[in-house]
C-alpha positions, 0 to 999 in steps of 0.5 A, a space after each residue: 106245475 111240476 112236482 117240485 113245485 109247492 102246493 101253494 104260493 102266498 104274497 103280501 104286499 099294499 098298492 097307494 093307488 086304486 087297482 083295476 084288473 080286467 077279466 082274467 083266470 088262473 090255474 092255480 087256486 086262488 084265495 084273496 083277502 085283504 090288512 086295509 081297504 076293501 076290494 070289489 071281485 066279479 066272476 061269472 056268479 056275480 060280484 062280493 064287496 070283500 072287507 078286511 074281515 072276508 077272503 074271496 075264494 076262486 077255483 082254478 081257471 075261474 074267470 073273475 075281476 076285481 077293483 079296489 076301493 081306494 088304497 089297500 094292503 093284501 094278501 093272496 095265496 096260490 094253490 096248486 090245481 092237483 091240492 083244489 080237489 077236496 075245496 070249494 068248486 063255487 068262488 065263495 067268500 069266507 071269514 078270515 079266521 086268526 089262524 088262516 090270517 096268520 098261516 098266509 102270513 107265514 108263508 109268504 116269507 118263504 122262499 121258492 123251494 122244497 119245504 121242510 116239515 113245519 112249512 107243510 103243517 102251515 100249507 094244511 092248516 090254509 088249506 084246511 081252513 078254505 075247506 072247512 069254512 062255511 059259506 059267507 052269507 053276508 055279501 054285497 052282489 053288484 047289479 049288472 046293468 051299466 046304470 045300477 052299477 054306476 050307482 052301486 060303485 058310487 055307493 061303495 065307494 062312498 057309501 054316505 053319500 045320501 041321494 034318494 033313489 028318486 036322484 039317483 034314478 034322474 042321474 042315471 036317466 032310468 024311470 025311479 020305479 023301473 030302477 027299483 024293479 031292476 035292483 030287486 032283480 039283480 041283487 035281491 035287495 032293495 035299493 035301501 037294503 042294499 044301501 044298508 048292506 053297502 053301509 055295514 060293508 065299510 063299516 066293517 073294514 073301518 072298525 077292523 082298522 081301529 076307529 071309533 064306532 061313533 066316528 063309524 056312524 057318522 062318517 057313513 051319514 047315520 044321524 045318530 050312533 045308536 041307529 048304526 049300532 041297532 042295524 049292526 045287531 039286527 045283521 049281526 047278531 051283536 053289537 059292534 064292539 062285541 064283534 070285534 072282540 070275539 075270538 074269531 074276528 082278527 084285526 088287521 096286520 101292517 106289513 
């Protein structure tokens, strides 16, 4: 970059079909986040499962990966290597607060050009933002053994689906007890808790996106809705519809 450049560079924009991206780095910065769908990014850490409510943070030239779930809308912002030094040097995910949300979606209606003093007011505020957001500590880390990561894709692609580990383990031809061993292992998690937390993950993205908490529960195989709502609370503190009201949780934009 030259220093005509901008510090940053914001786009928007919705793909109809899943999107793979192969290994790969970036100079600049770069802070992904999502209006709809939900997205899968690796680096050398490890993996998060991004709802629309979380961004992914990666530091320049950080090699990382990243699917899509299914269709998806979302946003991206490029920022200059020289306007990374005082941000996260880790990729992180943080929570999407209204005035980054908003703040991206201003810039990326710009032009490439020289900005004029309301347009670097917003590029502070995004950055700003990214500093000062704590680190997210709920997160999905996807195992990486091929055969746990078959199942861990399945699940977060579907995560009613409702073989026991027993099955799973018949399908991935792994002794059940080596597959929970491995699982605690790899994420930390045991293969019901992180089944849960595959679960709660979705559950975010289709609440932010306007369904109904009952429709919510049981389309992620919950028998009944108040066992969804009592695991919401004992993860997040408070109920689902408390969550969404909060000041600091947006819901999504249509662009």
């Amino acid at each position: 970059m030259t220093d005509s450049d901008p510090p940053l560079i914001a786009v928007a924009g919705r793909q109809s079909e899943p999107r793979v991206s192969d290994p790969h780095s970036h100079p600049s910065g770069q802070l992904l986040g999502l209006f709809s769908g939900l997205l899968t990014v690796r680096t050398r850490l490890g993996a998060w499962v991004v709802p629309t409510t979380r961004a992914v943070w990666i530091p320049p030239s950080h090699v990382h990966a990243a699917r899509s779930h299914g269709p998806f809308s979302g946003w991206a912002v490029y920022i200059a290597p020289a306007y990374c030094a005082e941000l996260p040097g880790e990729a992180r995910t943080i929570e999407v607060s209204g005035l980054l949300r908003e703040a991206v979606l201003s810039a990326a209606q710009w032009e490439l050009g020289p900005l004029d003093r309301r347009q670097t007011h917003v590029v502070n505020v995004i950055l700003d933002e990214i500093a000062g957001a704590p680190p997210d500590e709920f997160g999905l880390p996807m195992p990486r053994d091929a055969r746990l990561s078959r199942i861990a894709v399945e699940l977060v692609d579907d995560p009613a689906i409702s073989r026991t580990l027993t099955e799973w383990a018949q399908l991935v031809n792994v002794a059940p007890r080596s597959l929970s061993r491995r699982f605690v292992a790899e994420t930390g998690f045991t293969f019901t808790t992180w089944r849960q937390r595959a679960r709660l993950m979705r559950a975010l993205e289709l609440l932010a996106a306007g369904q109904p908490v009952t429709a919510v529960a049981l389309d992620l195989g919950y028998d009944n809705v108040s066992a969804f709502i009592a695991l919401f609370r004992r993860t997040f503190g408070m109920t689902p519809g408390r969550y969404f009201s909060a000041s600091h949780v947006c819901q999504p934009i249509a662009i």
